[in-house]
C-alpha positions as CSV (number, residue, x, y, z in Angstrom):
1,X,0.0,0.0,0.0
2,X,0.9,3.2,-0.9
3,X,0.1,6.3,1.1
4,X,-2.3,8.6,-0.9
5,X,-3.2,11.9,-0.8
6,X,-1.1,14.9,0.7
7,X,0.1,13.4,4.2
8,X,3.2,12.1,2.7
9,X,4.7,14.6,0.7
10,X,3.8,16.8,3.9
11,X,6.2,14.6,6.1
12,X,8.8,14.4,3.2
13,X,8.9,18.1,3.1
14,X,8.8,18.6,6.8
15,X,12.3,16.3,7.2
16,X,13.7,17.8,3.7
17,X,14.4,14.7,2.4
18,X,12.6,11.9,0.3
19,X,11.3,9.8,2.5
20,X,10.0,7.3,-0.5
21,X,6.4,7.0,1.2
22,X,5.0,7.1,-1.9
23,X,6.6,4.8,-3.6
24,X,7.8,4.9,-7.6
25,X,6.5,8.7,-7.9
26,X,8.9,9.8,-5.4
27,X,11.3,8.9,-8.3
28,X,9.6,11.1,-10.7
29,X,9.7,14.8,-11.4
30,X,6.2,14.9,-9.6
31,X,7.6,14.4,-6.3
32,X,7.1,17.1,-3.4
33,X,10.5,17.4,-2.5
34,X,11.1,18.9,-6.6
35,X,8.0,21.1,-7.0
36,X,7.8,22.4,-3.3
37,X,10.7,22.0,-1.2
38,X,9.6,24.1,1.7
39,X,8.0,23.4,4.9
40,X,4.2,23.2,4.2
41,X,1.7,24.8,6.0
42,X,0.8,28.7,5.7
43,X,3.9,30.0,7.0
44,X,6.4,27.7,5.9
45,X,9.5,29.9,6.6
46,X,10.5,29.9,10.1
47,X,12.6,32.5,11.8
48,X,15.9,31.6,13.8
49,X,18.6,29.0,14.3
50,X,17.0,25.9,15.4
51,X,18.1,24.5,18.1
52,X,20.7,21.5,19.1
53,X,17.8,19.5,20.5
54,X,15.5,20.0,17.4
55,X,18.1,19.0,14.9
56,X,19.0,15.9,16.6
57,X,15.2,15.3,17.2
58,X,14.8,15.8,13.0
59,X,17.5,13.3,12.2
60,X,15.4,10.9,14.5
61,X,12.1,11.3,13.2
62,X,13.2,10.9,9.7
63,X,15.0,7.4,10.5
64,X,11.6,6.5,12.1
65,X,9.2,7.8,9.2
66,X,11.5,5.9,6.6
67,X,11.5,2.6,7.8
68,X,8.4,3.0,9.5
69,X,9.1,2.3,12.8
70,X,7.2,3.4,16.4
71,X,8.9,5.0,19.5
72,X,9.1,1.8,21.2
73,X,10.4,0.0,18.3
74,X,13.1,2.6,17.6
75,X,14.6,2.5,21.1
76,X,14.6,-1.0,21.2
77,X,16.9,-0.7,18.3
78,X,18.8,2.1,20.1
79,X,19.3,-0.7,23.0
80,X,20.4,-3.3,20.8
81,X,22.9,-1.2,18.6
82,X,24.7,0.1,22.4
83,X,25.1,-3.1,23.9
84,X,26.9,-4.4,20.3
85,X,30.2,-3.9,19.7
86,X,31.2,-1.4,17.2
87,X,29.8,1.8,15.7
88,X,26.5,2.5,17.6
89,X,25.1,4.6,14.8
90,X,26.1,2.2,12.0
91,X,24.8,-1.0,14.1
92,X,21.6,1.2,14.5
93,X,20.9,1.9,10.6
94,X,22.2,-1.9,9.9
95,X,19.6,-3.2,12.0
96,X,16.8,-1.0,10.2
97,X,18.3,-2.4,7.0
98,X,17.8,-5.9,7.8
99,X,14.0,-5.3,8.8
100,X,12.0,-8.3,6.5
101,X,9.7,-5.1,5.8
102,X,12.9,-3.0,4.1
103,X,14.1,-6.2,2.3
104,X,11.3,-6.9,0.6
105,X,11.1,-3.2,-0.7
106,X,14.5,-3.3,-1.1
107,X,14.0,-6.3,-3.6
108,X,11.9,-4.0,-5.6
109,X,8.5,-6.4,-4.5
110,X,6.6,-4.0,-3.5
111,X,5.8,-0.6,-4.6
112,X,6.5,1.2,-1.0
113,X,8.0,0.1,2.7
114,X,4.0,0.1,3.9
115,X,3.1,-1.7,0.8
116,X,6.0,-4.5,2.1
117,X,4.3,-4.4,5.6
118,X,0.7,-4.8,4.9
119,X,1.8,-7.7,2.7
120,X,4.1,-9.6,4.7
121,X,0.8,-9.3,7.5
122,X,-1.4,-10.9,5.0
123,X,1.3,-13.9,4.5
124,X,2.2,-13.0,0.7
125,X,5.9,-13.3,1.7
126,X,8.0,-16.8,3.3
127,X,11.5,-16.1,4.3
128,X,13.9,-19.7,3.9
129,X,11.0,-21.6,3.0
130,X,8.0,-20.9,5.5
131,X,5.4,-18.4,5.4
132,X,6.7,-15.4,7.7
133,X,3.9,-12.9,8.9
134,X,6.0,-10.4,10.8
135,X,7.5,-6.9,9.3
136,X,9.6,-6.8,12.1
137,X,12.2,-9.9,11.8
138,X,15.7,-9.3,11.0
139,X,17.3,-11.0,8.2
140,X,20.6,-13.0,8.4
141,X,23.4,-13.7,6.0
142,X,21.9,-16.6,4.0
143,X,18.6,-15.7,3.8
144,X,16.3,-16.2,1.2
145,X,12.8,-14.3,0.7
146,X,10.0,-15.4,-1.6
147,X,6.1,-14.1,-3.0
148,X,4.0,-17.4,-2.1
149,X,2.8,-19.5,-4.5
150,X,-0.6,-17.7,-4.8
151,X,-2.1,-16.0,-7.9
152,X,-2.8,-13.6,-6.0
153,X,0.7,-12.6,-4.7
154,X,2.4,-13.7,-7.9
155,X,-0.2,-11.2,-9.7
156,X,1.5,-8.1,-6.7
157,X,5.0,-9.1,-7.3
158,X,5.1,-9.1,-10.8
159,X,3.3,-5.7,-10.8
160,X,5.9,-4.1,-8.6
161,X,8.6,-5.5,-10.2
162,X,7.7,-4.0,-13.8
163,X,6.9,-0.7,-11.8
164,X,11.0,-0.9,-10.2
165,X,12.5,-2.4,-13.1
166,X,14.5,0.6,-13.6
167,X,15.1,0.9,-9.2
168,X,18.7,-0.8,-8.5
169,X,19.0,-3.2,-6.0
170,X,21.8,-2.7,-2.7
171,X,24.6,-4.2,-3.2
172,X,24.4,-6.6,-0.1
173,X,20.9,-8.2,-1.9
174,X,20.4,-10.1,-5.2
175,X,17.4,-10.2,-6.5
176,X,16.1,-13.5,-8.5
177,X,12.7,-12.5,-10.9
178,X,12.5,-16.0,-11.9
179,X,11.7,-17.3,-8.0
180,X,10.3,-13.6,-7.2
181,X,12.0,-13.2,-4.7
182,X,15.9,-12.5,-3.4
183,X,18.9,-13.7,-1.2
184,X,21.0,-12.1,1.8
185,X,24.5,-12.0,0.0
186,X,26.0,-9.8,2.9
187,X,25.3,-7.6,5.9
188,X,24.3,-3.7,4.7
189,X,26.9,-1.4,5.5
190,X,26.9,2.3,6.1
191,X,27.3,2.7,2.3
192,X,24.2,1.3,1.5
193,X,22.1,2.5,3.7
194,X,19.5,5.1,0.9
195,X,18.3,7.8,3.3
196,X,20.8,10.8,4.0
197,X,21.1,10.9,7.5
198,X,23.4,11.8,10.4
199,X,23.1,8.9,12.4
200,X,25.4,10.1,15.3
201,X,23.0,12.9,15.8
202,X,20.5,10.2,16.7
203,X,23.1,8.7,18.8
204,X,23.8,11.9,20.7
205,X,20.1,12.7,21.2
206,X,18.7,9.1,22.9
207,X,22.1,8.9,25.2
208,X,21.0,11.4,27.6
């Protein structure tokens, strides 16, 4: 499912970024962020610096509004990414990349990150073999993720697929058409990672 009407280009031009909420058109010269990039509303031009604690907060709620993630979900993250060893912000993003939602978009089998969701929910999706029904699992090295075997399904894949055909694939995927579906060929690195963020910001902000 794509999100229709004007509530998505709103929160793409409130963060400044694309936030690809709307799928294939945000690839197209129709896209908010092209025709208005300004803060909507009636006075979009606010006065001042902003502040430390509202940039940080901005670099947050865009992570959360592209992958489509809730408060609680998002600081569960945060917890996971400190205890690891490494990069904190990097761990973060990685384990937003590895969502089942975000590889399945990622794929190109579905038109938008929601889309992925609603589907996944409805059991159109089986990750190594079994029908998986939750957004929310993290993918592993290895991996492979498949449309069912349902007219249905095969009838939404192929759809989105056509529709992406000319959307590339990250590096750390491969997609297979034939099987509709794709493979884990790596762990995502900073590199790959699509949205333009500063993740340390988000670091910064959820450590006090």
């Amino acid at each position: 499912m794509v999100i229709k009407g004007k509530s998505a280009c709103k929160q793409c031009r409130r963060e400044g970024v694309k936030l690809y909420l709307k799928g294939t058109r945000c690839d197209t010269a129709k896209c908010a962020i092209q025709t208005r990039n300004y803060q909507p509303g009636q006075h979009p031009w606010t006065r001042g610096r902003p502040s430390e604690y509202r940039i940080r907060l901005r670099e947050k709620q865009k992570a959360k509004r592209f992958y489509g993630v809730h408060d609680e979900q998002f600081r569960i993250y945060m917890q996971r990414a400190t205890r690891a060893k490494g990069n904190t912000g990097e761990i973060l993003l990685q384990l937003l990349e590895r969502r089942l939602d975000n590889v399945v978009y990622s794929l190109g089998l579905t038109r938008s990150r929601r889309e992925a969701r609603q589907q996944i929910v409805h059991g159109h999706f089986m990750l190594n073999g079994r029908k998986c029904d939750i957004p929310s699992v993290l993918v592993k090295v290895g991996d492979t993720v498949r449309a069912r075997d349902r007219k249905n399904t095969r009838k939404l894949v192929q759809a989105a697929l056509e529709l992406n055909k000319n959307r590339s694939v990250p590096a750390w995927l491969e997609r297979d058409e034939s099987q509709l579906g794709g493979t884990v060929k790596e762990l995502p690195k900073r590199e790959h990672v699509q949205l333009e963020i500063e993740e340390q910001l988000i670091v910064e902000l959820m450590s006090r």
